[in-house]
Biopython code that builds the backbone (N, CA, C, O; Angstrom):
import numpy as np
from Bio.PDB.StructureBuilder import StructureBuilder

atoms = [
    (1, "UNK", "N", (138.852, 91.765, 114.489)),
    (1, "UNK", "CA", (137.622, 92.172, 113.860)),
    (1, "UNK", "C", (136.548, 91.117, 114.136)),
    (1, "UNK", "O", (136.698, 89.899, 114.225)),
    (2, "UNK", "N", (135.422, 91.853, 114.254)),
    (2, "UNK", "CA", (134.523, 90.557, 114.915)),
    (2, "UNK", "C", (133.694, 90.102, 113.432)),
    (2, "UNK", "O", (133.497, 90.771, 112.418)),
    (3, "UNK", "N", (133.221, 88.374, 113.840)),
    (3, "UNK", "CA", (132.711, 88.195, 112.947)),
    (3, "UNK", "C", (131.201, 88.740, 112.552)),
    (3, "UNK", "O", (130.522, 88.984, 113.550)),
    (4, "UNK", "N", (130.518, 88.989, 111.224)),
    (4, "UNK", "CA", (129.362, 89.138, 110.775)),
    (4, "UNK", "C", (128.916, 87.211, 110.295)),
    (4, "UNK", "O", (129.309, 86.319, 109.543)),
    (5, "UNK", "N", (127.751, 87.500, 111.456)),
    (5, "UNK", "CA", (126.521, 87.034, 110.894)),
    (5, "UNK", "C", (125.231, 87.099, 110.249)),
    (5, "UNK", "O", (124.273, 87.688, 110.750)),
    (6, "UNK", "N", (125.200, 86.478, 109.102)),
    (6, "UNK", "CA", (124.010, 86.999, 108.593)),
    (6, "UNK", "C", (122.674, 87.049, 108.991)),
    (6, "UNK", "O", (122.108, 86.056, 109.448)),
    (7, "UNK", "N", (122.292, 87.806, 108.894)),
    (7, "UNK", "CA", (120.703, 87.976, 109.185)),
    (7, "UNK", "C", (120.491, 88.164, 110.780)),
    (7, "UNK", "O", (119.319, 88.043, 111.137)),
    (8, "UNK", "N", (121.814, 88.550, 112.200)),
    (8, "UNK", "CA", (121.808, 89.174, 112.689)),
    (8, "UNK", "C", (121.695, 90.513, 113.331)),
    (8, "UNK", "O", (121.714, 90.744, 114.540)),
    (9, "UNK", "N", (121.567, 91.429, 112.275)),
    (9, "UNK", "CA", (121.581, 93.047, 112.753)),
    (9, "UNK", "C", (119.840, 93.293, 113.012)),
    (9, "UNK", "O", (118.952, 92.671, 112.430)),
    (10, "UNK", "N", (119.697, 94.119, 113.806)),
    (10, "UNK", "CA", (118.240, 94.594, 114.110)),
    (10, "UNK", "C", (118.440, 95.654, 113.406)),
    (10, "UNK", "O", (119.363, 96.468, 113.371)),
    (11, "UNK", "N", (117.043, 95.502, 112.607)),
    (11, "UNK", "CA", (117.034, 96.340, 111.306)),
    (11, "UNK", "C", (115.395, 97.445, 111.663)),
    (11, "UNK", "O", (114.673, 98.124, 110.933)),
    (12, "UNK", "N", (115.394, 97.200, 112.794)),
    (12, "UNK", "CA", (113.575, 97.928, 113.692)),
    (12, "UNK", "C", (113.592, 99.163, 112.780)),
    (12, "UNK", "O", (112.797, 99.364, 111.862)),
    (13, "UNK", "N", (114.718, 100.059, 113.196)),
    (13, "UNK", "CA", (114.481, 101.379, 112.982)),
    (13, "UNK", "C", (114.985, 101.677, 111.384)),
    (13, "UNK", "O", (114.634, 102.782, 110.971)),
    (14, "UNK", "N", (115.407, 101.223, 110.864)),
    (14, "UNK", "CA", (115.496, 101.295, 109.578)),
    (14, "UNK", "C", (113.880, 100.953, 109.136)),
    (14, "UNK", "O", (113.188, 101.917, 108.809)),
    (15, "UNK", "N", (113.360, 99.782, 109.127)),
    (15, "UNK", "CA", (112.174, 99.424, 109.002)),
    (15, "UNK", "C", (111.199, 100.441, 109.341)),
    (15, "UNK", "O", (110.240, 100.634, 108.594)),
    (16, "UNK", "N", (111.340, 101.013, 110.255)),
    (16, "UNK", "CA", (110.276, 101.969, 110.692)),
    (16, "UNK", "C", (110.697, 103.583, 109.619)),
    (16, "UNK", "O", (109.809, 104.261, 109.102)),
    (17, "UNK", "N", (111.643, 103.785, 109.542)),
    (17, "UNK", "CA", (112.133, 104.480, 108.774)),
    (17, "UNK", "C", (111.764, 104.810, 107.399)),
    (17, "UNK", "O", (111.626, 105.821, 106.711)),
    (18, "UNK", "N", (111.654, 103.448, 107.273)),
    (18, "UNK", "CA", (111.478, 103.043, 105.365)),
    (18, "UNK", "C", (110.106, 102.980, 105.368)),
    (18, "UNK", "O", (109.601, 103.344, 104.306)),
    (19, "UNK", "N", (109.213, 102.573, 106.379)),
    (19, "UNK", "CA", (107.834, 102.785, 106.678)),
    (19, "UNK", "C", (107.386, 104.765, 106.166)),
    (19, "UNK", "O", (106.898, 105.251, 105.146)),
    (20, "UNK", "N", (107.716, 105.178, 107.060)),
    (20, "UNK", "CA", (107.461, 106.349, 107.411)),
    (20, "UNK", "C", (107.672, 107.559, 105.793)),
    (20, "UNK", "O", (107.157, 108.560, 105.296)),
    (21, "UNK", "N", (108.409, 106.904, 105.631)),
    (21, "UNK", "CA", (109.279, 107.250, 104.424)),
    (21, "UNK", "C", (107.691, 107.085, 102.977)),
    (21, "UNK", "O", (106.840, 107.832, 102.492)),
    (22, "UNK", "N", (108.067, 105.825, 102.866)),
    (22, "UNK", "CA", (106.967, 105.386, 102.126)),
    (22, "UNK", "C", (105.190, 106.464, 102.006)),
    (22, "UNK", "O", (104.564, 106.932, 101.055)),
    (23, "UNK", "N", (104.939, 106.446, 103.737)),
    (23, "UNK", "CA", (104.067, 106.918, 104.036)),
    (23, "UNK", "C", (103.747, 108.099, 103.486)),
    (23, "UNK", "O", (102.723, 108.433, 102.890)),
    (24, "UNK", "N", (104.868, 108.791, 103.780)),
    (24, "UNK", "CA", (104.856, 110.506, 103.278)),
    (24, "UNK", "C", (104.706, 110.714, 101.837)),
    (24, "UNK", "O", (103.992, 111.542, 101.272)),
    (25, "UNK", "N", (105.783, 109.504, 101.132)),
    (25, "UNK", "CA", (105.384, 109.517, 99.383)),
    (25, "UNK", "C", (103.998, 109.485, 99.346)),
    (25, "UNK", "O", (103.479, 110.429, 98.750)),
    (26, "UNK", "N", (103.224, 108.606, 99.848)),
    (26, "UNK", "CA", (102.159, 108.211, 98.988)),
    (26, "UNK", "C", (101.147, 109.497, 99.341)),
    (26, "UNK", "O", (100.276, 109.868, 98.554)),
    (27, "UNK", "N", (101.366, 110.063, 100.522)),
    (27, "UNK", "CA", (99.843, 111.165, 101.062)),
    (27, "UNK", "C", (100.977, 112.136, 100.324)),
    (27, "UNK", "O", (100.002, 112.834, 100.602)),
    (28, "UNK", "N", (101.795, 112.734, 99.815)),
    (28, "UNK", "CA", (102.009, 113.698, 98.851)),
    (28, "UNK", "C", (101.630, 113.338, 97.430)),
    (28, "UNK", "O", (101.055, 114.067, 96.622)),
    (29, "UNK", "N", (101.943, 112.401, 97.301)),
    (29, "UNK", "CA", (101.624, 112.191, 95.731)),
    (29, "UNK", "C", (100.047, 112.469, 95.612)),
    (29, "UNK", "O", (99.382, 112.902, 94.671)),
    (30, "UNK", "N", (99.770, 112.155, 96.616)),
    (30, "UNK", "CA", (98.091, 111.746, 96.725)),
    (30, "UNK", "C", (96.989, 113.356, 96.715)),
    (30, "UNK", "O", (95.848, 113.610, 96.327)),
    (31, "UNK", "N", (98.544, 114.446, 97.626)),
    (31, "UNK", "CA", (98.125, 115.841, 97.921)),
    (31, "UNK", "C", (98.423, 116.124, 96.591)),
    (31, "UNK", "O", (97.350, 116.341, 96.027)),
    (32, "UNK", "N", (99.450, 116.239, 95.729)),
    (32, "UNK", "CA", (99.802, 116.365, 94.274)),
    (32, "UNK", "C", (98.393, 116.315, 93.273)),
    (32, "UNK", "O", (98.066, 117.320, 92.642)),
    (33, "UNK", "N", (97.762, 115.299, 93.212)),
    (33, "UNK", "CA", (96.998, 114.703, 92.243)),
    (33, "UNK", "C", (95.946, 115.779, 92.568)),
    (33, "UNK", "O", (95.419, 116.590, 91.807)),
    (34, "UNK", "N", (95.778, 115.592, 93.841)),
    (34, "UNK", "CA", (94.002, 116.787, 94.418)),
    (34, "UNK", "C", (94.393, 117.676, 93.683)),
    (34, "UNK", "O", (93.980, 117.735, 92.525)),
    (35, "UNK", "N", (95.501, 118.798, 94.301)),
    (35, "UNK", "CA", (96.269, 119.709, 93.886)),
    (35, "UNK", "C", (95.869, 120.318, 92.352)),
    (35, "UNK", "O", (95.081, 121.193, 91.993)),
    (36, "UNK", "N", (96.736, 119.486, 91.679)),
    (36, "UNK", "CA", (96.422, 119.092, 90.106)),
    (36, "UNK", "C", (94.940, 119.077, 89.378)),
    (36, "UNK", "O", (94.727, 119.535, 88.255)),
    (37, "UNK", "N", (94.100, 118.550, 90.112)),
    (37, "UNK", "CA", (93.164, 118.287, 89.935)),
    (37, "UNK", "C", (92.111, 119.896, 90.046)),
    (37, "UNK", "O", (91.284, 120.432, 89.309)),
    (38, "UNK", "N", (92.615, 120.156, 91.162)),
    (38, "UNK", "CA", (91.770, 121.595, 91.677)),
    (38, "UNK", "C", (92.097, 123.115, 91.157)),
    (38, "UNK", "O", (91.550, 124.199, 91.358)),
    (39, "UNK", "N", (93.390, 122.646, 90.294)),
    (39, "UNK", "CA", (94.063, 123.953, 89.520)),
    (39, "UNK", "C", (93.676, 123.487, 87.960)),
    (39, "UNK", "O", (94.057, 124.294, 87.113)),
    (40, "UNK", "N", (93.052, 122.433, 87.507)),
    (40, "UNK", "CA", (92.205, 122.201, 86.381)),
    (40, "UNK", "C", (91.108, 122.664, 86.446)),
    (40, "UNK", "O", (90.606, 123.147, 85.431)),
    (41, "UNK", "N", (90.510, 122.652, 87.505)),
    (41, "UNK", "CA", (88.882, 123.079, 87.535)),
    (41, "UNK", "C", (88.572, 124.287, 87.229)),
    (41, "UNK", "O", (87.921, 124.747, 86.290)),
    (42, "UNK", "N", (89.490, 125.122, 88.764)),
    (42, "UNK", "CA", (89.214, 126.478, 88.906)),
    (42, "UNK", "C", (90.211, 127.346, 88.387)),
    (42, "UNK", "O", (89.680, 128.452, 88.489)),
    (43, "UNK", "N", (91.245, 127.496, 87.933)),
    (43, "UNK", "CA", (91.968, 128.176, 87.591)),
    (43, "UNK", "C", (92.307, 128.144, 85.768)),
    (43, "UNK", "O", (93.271, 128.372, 85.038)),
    (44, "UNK", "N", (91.087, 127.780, 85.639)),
    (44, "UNK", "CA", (90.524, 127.938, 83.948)),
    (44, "UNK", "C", (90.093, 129.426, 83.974)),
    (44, "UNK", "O", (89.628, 129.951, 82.962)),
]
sb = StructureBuilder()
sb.init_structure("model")
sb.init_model(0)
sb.init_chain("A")
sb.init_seg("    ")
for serial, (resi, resn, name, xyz) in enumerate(atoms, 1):
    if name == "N":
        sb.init_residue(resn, " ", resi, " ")
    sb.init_atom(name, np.array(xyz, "f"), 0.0, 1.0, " ", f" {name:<3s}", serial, name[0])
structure = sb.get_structure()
């Protein structure tokens, strides 16, 4: 079994991953709120 070193693994695509990830939360939450916002106004 080979050894692990720490803080050896390339972690790029995880990183980019967890990026992307992030990204999508925030412009939905962000589409959510408009959303929310535009079914208060007009749908009185």
């Amino acid at each position: 079994m080979a050894e692990h070193q720490h803080g050896t693994m390339d972690t790029t695509v995880q990183e980019k991953t967890y990026s992307g990830f992030l990204t999508f939360v925030t412009r939905f939450s962000i589409a959510l709120v408009i959303f929310a916002i535009f079914l208060a106004i007009f749908a009185s």
